[in-house]
C-alpha positions as CSV (number, residue, x, y, z in Angstrom):
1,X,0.0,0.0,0.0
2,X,1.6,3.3,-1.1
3,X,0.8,7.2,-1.5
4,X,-0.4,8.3,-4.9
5,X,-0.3,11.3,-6.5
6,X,-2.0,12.3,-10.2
7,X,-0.7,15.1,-11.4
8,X,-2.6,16.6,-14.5
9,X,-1.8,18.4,-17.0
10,X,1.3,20.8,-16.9
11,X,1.7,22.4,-20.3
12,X,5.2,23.8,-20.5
13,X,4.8,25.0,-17.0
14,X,7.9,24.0,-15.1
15,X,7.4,26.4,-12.1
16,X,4.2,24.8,-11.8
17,X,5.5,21.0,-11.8
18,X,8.6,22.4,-9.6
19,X,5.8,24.1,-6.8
20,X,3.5,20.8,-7.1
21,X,6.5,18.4,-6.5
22,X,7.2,20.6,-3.5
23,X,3.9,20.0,-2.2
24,X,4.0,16.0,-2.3
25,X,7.1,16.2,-0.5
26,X,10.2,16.8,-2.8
27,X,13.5,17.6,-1.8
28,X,15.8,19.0,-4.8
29,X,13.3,17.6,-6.7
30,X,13.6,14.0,-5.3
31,X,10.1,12.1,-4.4
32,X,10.0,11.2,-1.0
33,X,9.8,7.1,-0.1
34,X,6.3,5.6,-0.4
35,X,5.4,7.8,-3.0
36,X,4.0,7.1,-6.8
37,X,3.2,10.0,-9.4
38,X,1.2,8.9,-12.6
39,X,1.3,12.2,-14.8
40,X,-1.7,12.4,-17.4
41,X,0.2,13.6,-19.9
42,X,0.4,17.4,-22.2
43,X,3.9,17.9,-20.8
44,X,4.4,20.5,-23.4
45,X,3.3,23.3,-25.6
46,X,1.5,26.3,-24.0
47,X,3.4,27.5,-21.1
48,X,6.7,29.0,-21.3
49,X,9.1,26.0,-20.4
50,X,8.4,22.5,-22.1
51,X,12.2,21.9,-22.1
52,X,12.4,22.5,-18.3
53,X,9.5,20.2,-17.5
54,X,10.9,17.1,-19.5
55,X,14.0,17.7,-18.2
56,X,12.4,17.7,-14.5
57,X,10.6,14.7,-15.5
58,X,13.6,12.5,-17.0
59,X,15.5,13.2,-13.9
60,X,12.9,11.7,-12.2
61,X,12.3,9.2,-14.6
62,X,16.3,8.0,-14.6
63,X,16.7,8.6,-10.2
64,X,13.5,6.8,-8.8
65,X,12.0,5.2,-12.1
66,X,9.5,2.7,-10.0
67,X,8.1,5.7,-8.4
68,X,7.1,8.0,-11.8
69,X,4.5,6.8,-14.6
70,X,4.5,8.7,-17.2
71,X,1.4,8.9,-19.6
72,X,1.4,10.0,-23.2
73,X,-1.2,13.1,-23.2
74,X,-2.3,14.2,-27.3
75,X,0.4,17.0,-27.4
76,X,3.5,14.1,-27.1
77,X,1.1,12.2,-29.4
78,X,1.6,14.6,-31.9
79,X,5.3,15.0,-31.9
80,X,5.8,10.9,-32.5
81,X,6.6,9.4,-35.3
82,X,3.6,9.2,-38.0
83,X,1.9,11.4,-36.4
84,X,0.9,15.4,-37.4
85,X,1.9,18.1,-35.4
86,X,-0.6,20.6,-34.9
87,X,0.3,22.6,-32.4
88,X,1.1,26.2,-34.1
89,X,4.3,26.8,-31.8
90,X,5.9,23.7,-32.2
91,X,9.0,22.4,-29.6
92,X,12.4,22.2,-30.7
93,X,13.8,19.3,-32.4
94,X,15.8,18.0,-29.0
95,X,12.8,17.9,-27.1
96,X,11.3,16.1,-30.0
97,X,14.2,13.8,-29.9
98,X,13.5,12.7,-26.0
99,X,9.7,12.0,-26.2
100,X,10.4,9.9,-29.3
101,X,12.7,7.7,-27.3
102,X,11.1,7.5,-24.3
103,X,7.8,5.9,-26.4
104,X,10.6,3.6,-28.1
105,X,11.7,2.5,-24.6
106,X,7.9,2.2,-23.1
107,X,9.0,4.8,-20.6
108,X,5.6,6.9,-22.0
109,X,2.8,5.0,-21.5
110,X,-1.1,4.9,-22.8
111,X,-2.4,3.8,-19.4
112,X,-2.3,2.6,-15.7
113,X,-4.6,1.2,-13.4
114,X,-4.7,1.8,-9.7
115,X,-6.3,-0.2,-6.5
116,X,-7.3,2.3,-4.3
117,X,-7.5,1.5,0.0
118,X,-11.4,1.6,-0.4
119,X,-11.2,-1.3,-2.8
120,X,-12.2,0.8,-6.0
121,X,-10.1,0.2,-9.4
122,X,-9.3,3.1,-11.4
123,X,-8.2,3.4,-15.2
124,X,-6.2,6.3,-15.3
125,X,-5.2,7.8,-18.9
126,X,-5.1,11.2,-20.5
127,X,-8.8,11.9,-21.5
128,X,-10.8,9.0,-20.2
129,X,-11.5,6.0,-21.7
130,X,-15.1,6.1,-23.7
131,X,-17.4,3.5,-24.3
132,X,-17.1,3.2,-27.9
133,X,-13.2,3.0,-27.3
134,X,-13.9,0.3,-24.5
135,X,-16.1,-1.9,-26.8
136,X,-13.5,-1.5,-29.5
137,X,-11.2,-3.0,-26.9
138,X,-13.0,-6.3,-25.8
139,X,-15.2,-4.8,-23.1
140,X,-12.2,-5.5,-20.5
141,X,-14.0,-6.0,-16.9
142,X,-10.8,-4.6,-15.2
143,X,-8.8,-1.3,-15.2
144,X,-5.8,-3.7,-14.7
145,X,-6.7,-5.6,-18.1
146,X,-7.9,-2.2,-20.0
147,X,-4.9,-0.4,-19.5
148,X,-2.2,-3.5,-20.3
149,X,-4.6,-3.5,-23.7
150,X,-3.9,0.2,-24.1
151,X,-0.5,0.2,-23.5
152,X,-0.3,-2.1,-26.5
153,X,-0.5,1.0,-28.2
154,X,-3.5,-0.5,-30.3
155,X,-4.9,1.7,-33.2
156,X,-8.0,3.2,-31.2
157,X,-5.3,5.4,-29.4
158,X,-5.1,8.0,-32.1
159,X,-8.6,8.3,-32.8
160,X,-10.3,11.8,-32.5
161,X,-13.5,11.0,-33.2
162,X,-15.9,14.9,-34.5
163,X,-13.8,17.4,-32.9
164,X,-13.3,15.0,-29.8
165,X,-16.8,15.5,-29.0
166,X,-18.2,12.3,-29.3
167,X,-16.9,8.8,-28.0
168,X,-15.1,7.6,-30.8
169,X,-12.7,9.7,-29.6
170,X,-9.8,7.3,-28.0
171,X,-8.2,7.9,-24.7
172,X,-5.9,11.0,-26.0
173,X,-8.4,13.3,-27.5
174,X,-11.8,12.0,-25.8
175,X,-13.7,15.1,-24.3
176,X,-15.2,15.5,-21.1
177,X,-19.1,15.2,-21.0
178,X,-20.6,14.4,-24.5
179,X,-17.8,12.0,-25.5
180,X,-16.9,10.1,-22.5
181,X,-19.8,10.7,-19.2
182,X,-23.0,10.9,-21.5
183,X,-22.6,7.4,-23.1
184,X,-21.3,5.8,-20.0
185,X,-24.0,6.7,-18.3
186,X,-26.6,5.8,-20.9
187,X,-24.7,2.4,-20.8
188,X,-27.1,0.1,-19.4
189,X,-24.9,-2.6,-18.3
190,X,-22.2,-2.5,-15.2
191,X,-19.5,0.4,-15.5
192,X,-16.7,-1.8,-15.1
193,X,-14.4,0.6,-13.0
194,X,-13.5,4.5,-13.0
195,X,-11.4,6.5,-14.4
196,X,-9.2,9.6,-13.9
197,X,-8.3,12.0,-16.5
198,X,-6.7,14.7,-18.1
199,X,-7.0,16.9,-21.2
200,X,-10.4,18.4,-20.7
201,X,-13.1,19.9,-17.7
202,X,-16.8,20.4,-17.4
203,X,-16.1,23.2,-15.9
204,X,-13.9,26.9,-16.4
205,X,-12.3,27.5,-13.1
206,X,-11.3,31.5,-14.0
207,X,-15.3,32.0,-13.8
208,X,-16.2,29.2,-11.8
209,X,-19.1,28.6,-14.6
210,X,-20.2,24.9,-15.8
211,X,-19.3,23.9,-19.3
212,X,-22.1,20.8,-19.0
213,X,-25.6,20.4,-18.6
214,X,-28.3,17.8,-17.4
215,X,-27.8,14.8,-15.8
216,X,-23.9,15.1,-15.5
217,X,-24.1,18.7,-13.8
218,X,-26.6,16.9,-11.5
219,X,-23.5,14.0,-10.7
220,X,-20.7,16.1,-10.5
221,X,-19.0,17.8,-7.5
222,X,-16.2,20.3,-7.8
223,X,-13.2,21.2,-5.9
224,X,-12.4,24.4,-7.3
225,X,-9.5,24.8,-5.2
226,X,-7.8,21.9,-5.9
227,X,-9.5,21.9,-9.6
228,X,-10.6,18.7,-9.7
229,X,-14.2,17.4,-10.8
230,X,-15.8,14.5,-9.8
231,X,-19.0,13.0,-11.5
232,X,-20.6,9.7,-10.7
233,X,-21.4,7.6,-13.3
234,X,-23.2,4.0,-12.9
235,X,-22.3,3.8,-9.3
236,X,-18.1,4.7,-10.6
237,X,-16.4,7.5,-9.7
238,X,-15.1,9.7,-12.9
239,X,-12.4,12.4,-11.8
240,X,-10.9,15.3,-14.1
241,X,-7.9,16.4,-13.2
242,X,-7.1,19.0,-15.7
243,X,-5.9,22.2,-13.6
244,X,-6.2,24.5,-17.3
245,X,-3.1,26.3,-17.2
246,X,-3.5,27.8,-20.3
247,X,-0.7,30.3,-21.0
248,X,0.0,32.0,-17.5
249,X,-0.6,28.7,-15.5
250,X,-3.3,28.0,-12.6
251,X,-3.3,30.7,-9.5
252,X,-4.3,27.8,-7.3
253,X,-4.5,24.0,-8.2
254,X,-3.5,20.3,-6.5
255,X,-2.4,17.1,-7.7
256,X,-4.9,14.3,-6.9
257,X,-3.6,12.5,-3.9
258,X,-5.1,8.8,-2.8
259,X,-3.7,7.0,0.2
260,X,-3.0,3.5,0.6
261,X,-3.2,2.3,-2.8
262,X,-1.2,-0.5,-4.9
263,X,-0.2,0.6,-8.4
């Protein structure tokens, strides 16, 4: 049983990952013992840094590599090979260099699951995991099976689906509300387990106003402190963990932190 921390998404915003390290415990950057960080992915573009932050990350990632999981979030996506970068202000070719070896090595992953102390199991990717994308997947009946069938890097991945707004979307573009918690919970069967995620939020935090409607407004609590949103869906628990740093970065955010959990 261990300490886990998600961290969302950082885009380019080293000083952010640097202060959020800080509050889990680090010291000169080093995780303290006991503790395992899963980061959702979109380490890059935005902010002002995306060097700094991979080179904070692959520090990590080389020191105390059983204690850092690293997920592949739609902006490293972009930059791997096959792939089309669309980002306007592209990173440099070095950077490029690293995320492309660190996908040849496994080191960046599609997915992990997580056992939490209450005896839920959580699928954790970058946008969430839809039900289109699970059926295309077998219907897997465990976070623990789901994610070792993403991380086989299987061709659903790169799906986008209409502007990411409906759930054929896979787990790196897949948007929050219409795409992945309407047709889960219009699913009439069991949820199989939940989910944490990235890349997307029902809500805008600068305004504190709802980007959603209905049923999942009615199922969702947010923390808009820590800026995380939680919705219930078929008796699972769905969290975003976006913060939405945009350009200038989040005046207040947390990672996600779970006690007692086996990774």
């Amino acid at each position: 049983m261990a300490r886990l921390a998600v961290i969302g998404d950082v885009g380019g915003h080293a000083d952010q990952l640097r202060w959020a390290l800080e509050r889990l415990g680090a010291h000169s950057g080093r995780l303290p013992d006991g503790l395992t960080v899963v980061q959702v992915g979109d380490l890059v573009d935005r902010g002002p840094d995306s060097s700094g932050v991979l080179d904070i990350v692959g520090r990590i990632m080389v020191e105390q590599p059983r204690q850092w999981v690293q997920l592949t979030g739609n902006h490293e996506a972009q930059y791997l090979p096959g792939r089309s970068v669309f980002w306007r202000e592209p990173i440099g070719a070095a950077e490029v260099d690293r995320l492309r070896t660190w996908w040849a090595d496994g080191t960046l992953r599609v997915a992990a699951a997580v056992h939490t102390a209450d005896g839920d199991e959580l699928l954790v990717t970058h946008a969430g995991l839809t039900l289109a994308a699970w059926r295309q997947l077998g219907e897997p009946m465990s976070a623990t099976l789901a994610a070792d069938l993403l991380n086989q890097r299987p061709e659903l991945i790169w799906e986008v689906g209409e502007h990411a707004r409906d759930d054929r979307a896979g787990p790196l573009w897949a948007e929050s509300g219409a795409a992945l918690h309407e047709p889960w919970m219009a699913y009439h069967g069991i949820v199989p387990f939940g989910q944490i995620h990235g890349h997307s939020a029902l809500v805008g935090y600068t305004d504190q106003q709802w980007r959603c409607a209905g049923r999942i407004r009615q199922r969702a609590a947010v923390d808009w402190h820590a800026r995380h949103v939680r919705v219930r869906v078929g008796g699972r628990l769905f969290i975003g963990v976006d913060p939405k740093h945009g350009r200038t970065g989040a005046a207040a955010w947390q990672p996600l932190v779970l006690d007692g959990c086996v990774f």
